[in-house]
BAVEX-512509 format. One record per residue (C-alpha): residue number from 1; residue in one letter; y, z, x. Coordinates in Angstrom, 1 decimal, padded with zeros to 4 digits. Example, Ala and Ser with C-alpha at 12.3 -4.5 7.8 and 13.67 -1.06 7.14 Angstrom:
PT   k r     py     pz     px
PT   1 A -004.5  007.8  012.3
PT   2 S -001.1  007.1  013.7
END
This chain:
PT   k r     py     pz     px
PT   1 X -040.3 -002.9 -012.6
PT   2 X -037.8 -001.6 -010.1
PT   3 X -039.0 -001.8 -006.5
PT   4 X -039.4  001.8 -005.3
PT   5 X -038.7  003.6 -001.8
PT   6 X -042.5  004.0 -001.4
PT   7 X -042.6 -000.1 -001.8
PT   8 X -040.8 -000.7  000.6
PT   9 X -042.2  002.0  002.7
PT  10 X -045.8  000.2  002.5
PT  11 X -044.1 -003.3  003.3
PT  12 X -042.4 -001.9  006.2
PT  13 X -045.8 -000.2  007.2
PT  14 X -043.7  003.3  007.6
PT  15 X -043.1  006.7  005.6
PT  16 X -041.0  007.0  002.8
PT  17 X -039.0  009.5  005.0
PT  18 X -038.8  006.8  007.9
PT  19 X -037.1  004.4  005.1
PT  20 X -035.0  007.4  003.6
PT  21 X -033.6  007.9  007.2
PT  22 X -032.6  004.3  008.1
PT  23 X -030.8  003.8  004.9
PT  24 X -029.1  006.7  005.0
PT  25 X -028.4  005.3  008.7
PT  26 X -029.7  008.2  010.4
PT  27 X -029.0  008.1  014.4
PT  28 X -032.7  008.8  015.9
PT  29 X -034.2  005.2  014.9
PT  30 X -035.8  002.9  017.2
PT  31 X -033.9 -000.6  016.6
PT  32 X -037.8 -001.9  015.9
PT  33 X -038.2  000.6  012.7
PT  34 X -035.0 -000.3  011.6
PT  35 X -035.3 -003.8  012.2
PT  36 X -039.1 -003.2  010.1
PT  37 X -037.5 -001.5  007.1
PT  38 X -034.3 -003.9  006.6
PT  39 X -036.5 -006.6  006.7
PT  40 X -038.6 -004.6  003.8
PT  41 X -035.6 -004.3  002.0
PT  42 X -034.4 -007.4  001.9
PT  43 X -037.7 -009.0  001.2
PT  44 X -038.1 -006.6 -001.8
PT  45 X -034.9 -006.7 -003.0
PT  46 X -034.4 -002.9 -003.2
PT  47 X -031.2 -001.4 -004.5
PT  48 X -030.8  002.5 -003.1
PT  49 X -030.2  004.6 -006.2
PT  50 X -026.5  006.1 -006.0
PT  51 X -026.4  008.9 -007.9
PT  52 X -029.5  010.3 -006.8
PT  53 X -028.3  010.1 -003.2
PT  54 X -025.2  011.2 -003.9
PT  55 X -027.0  014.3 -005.3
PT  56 X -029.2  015.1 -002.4
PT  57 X -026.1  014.5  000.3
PT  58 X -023.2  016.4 -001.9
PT  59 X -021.1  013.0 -001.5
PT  60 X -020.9  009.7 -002.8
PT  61 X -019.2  007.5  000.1
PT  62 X -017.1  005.9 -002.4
PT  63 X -013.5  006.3 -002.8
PT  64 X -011.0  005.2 -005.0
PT  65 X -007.8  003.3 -004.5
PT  66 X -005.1  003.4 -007.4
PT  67 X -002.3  001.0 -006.8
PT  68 X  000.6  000.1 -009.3
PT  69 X -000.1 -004.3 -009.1
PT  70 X -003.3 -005.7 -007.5
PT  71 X -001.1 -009.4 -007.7
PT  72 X  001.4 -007.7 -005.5
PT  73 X  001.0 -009.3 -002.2
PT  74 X  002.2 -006.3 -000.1
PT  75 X -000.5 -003.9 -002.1
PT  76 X -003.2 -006.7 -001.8
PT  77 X -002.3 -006.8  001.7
PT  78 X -002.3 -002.7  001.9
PT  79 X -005.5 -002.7 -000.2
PT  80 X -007.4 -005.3  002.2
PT  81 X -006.3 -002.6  005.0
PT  82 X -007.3 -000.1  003.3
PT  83 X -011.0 -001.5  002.8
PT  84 X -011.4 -002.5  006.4
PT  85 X -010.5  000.9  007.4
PT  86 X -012.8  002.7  005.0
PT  87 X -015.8  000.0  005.8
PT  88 X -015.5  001.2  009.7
PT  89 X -016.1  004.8  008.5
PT  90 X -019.2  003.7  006.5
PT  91 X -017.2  004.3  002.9
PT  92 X -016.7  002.0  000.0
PT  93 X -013.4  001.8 -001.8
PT  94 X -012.9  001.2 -005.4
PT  95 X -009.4 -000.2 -006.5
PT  96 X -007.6  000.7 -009.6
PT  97 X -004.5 -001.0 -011.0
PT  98 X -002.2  001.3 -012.8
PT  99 X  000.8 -001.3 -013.4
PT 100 X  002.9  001.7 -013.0
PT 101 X  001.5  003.3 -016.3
PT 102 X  002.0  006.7 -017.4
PT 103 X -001.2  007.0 -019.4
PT 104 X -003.2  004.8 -016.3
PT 105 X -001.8  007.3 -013.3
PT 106 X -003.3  010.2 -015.6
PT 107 X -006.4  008.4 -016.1
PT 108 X -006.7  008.1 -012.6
PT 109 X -006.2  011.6 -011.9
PT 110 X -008.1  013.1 -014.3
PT 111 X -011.6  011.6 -013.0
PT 112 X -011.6  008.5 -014.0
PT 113 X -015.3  007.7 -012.3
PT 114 X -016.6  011.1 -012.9
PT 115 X -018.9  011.8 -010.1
PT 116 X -018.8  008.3 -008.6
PT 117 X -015.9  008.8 -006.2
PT 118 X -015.3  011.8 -003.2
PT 119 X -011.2  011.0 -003.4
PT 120 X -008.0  009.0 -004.2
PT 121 X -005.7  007.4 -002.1
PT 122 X -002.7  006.8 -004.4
PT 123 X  000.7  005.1 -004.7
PT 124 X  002.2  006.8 -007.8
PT 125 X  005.4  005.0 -009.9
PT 126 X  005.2  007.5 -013.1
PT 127 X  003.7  010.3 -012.0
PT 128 X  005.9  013.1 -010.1
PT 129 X  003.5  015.0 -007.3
PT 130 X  005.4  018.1 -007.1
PT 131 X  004.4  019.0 -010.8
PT 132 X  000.7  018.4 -009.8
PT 133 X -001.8  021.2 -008.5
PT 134 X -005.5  020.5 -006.7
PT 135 X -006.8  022.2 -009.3
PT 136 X -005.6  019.9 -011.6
PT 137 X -006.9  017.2 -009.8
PT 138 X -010.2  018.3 -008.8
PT 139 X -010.4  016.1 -005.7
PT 140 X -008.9  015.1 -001.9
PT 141 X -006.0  013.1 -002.8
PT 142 X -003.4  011.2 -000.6
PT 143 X -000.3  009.7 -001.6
PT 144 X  001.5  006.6 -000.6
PT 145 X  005.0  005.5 -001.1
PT 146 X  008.4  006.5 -002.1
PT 147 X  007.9  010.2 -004.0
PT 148 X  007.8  013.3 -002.1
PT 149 X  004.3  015.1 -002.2
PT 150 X  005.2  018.5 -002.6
PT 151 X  003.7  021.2 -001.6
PT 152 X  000.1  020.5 -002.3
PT 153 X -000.6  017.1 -001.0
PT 154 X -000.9  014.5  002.0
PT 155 X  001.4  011.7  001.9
PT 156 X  001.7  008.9  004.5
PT 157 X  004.8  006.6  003.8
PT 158 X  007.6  004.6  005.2
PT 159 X  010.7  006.5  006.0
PT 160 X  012.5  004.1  003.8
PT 161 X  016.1  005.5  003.9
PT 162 X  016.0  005.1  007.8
PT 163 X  014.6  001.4  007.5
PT 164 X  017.1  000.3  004.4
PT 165 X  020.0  001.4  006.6
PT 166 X  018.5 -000.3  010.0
PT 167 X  018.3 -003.4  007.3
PT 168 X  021.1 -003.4  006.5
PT 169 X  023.1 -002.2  010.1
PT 170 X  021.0 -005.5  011.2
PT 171 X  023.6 -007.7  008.8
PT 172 X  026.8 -005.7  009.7
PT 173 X  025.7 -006.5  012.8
PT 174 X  026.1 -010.2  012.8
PT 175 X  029.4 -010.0  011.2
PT 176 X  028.6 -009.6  007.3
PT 177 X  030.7 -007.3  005.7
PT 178 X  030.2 -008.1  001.8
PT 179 X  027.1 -006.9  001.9
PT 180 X  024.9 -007.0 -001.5
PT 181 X  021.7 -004.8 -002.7
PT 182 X  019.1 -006.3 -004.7
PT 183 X  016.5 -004.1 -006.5
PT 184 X  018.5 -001.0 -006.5
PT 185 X  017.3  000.3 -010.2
PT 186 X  015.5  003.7 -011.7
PT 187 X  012.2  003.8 -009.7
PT 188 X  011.7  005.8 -006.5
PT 189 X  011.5  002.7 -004.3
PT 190 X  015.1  001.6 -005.6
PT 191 X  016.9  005.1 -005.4
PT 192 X  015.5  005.8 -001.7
PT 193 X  016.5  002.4 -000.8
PT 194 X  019.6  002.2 -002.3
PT 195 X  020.2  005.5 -000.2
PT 196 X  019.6  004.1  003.0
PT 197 X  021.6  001.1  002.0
PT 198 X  024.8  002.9  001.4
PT 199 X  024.2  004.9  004.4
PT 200 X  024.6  002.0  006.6
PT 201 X  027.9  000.4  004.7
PT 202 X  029.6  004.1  004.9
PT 203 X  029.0  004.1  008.7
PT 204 X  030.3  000.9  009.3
PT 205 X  033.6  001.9  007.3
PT 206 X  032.5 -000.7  004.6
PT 207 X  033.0  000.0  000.8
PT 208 X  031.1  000.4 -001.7
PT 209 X  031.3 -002.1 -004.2
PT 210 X  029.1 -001.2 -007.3
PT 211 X  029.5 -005.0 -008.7
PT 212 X  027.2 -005.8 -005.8
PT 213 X  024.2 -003.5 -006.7
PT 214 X  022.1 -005.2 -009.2
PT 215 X  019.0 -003.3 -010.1
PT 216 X  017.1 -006.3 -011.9
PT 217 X  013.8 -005.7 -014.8
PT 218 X  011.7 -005.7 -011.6
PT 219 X  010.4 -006.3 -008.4
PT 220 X  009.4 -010.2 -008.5
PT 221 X  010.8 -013.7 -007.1
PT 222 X  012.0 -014.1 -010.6
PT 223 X  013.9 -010.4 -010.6
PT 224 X  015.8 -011.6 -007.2
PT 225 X  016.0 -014.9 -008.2
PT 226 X  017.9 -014.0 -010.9
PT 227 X  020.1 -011.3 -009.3
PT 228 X  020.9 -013.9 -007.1
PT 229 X  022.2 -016.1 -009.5
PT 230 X  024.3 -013.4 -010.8
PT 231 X  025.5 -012.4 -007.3
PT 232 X  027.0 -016.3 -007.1
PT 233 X  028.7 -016.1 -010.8
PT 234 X  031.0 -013.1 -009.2
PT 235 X  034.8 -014.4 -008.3
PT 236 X  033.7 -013.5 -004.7
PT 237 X  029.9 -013.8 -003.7
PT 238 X  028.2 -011.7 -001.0
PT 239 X  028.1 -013.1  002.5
PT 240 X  024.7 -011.1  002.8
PT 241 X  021.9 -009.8  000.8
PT 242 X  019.5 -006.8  001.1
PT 243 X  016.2 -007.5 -000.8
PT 244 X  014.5 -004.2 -002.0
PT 245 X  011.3 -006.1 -001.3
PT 246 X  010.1 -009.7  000.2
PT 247 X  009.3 -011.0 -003.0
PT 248 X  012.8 -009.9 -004.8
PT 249 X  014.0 -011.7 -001.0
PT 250 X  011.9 -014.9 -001.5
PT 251 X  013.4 -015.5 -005.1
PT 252 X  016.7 -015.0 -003.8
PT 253 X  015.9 -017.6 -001.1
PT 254 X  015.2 -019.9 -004.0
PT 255 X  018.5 -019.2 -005.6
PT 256 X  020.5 -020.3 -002.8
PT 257 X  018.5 -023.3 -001.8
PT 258 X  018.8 -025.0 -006.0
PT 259 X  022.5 -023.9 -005.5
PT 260 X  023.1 -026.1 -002.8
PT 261 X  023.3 -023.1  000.3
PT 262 X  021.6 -022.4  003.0
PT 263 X  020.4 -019.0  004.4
PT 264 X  022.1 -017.6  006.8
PT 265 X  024.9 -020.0  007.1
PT 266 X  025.9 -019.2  003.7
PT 267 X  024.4 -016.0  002.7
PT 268 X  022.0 -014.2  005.1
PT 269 X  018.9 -012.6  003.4
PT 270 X  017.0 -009.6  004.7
PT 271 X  013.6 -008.5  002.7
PT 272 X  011.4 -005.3  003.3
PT 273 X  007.1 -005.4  003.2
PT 274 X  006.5 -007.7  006.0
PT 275 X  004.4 -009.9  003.4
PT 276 X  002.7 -013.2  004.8
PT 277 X  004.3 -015.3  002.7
PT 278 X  007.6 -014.9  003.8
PT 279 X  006.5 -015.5  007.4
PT 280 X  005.9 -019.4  006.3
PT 281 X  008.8 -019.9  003.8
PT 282 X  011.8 -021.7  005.2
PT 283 X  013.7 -020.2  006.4
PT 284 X  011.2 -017.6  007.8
PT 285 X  012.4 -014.3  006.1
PT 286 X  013.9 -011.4  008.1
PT 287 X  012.4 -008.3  007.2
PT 288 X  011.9 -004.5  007.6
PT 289 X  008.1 -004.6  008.9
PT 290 X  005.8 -001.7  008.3
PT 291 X  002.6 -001.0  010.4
PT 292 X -000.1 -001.6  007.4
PT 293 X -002.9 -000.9  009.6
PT 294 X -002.0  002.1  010.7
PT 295 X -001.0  003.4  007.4
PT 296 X -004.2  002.4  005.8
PT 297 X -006.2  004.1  008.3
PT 298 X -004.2  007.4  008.7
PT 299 X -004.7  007.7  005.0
PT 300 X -008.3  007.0  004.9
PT 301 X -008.6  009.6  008.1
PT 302 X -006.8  012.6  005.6
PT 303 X -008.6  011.7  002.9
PT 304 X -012.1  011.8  004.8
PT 305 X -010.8  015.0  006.8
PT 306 X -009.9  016.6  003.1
PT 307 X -013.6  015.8  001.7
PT 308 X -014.9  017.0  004.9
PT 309 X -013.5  020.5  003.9
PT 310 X -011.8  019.9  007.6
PT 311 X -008.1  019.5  006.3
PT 312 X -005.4  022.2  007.4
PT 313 X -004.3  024.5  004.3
PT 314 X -001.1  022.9  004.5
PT 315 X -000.2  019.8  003.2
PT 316 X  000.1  016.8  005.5
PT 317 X  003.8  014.1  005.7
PT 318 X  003.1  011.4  007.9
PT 319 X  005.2  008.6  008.3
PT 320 X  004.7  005.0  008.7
PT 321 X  006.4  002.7  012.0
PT 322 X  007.6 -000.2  011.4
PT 323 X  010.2 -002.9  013.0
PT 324 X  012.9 -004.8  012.0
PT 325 X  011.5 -008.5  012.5
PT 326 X  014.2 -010.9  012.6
PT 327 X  013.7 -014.3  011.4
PT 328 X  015.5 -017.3  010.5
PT 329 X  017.1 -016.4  006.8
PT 330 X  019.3 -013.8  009.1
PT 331 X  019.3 -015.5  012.7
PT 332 X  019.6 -019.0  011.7
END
């Protein structure tokens, strides 16, 4: 039989109330009582029952996450954020993978936990948030990424045109001028991106060469790697490569180093997500580096400030910092 607030109420040698307070983590509890009933708890095994408390407080204290690739190490890295800053405000997170689904975004939008979760922070690929309405949604939602949030909705994201061009300014600047784009095709990320990208070259004076723009199938070290190769078929290579992301950057890296060339002597690289894995490759990847901390918890602080009923009418753009850090496979 299930072990019961009043069992652990006995154990504890308190009221039921006393043990309803602590783990609802009440403020006005001597560190004793709590100390009493925690122990009660844990020597019983009880498991507090989460819908019935969600009933009696109007809130669950989960939330959900819904992210396009869990194996993604810049969303695993966002999602790990994400957790740490929800955990400091007492909430749970649940994470959802999409893989960029049409019929998985609606899912998630449409309730896909019912009752269980208060909101959704989300990085949409499919789904476009100007056609969406809160009533359609039915919760506090934030968005992340590329895609503007209309009128209706938070977003926190990455200024990403700004960043592709300062990427890209940062190889003009050490004397590339055959500059090539990696990752440039259909999705959000690639078009603002590619925006930023060709910003930079047209205020250098540089032209634009569409032979150097390769979109790719997608945003992997197999996607760049492969670009890359087809970057060193042309009649005249690139003597610099912008990398939609790290991992397109890393396979690139790859390319050039079965090939025989070395980055940046022979083609400097430049990624964008800052992902741990290019800080130990060799060479250490340059790349555009956005804050993740503070992303993660300015979108858990709308989302909470939404389900609080404390939001502004309005909907809220913030936008992410980052730097430009510059490593090896661009500084030698």
């Amino acid at each position: 039989m299930a072990t019961r607030l009043s069992d652990v109420a006995a154990q504890a040698g308190v009221s039921v109330k006393t043990v309803s307070n602590v783990i609802n983590d009440y403020p006005h509890i001597t560190a004793r009582t709590r100390a009493k009933v925690e122990a009660a708890i844990a020597a019983l095994g009880y498991r507090p029952n989460v819908s019935a408390r969600s009933l009696r407080k109007g809130r669950s204290d989960f939330i959900a996450l819904a992210i396009p690739e869990m194996a993604s190490p810049y969303f695993a890295e966002l999602g790990a954020e994400i957790s740490r800053a929800a955990k400091r405000r007492g909430i749970t997170v649940l994470i959802d993978q999409t893989e960029g689904e049409s019929a998985a975004e609606k899912l998630v939008l449409d309730g896909m936990r019912g009752q269980l979760i208060d909101g959704i922070i989300f990085s949409p690929i499919t789904t476009v948030p100007a056609k969406l309405t809160v009533a359609d949604i039915g919760k506090p939602l934030v968005l992340l990424g590329e895609r503007p949030a209309g009128g209706q909705f938070d977003r926190v994201a990455v200024n990403s045109v700004q960043a592709s061009c300062d990427a890209t300014t940062h190889l003009i600047s050490i004397g590339r001028r055959r500059i090539a784009a990696i990752g440039v095709g259909g999705t959000s990320t690639g078009v603002v991106r590619r925006k930023g990208y060709r910003k930079a070259l047209k205020a250098a004076g540089l032209p634009h060469d569409p032979a150097l723009e390769l979109a790719g199938t997608g945003y992997h070290r197999e996607d760049g790697a492969a670009s890359m190769r087809e970057l060193l078929a042309l009649p005249e290579p690139p003597d610099a490569v912008f990398c939609f992301n790290d991992l397109l950057a890393l396979g690139a890296l790859r390319t050039l180093a079965d090939a025989g060339l070395r980055a940046p002597h022979d083609i400097a690289v430049v990624g964008f997500d800052d992902i741990e894995d290019g800080r130990y490759h060799s060479p250490t990847l340059s790349t555009i580096s956005p804050d993740k901390e503070w992303l993660a918890d300015n979108a858990v602080a709308l989302l909470l400030d939404r389900i609080a009923g404390n939001g502004e009418a309005a909907h809220r753009d913030l936008t992410v910092p980052y730097t430009l850090q510059i490593r090896e496979s661009t500084a030698g």
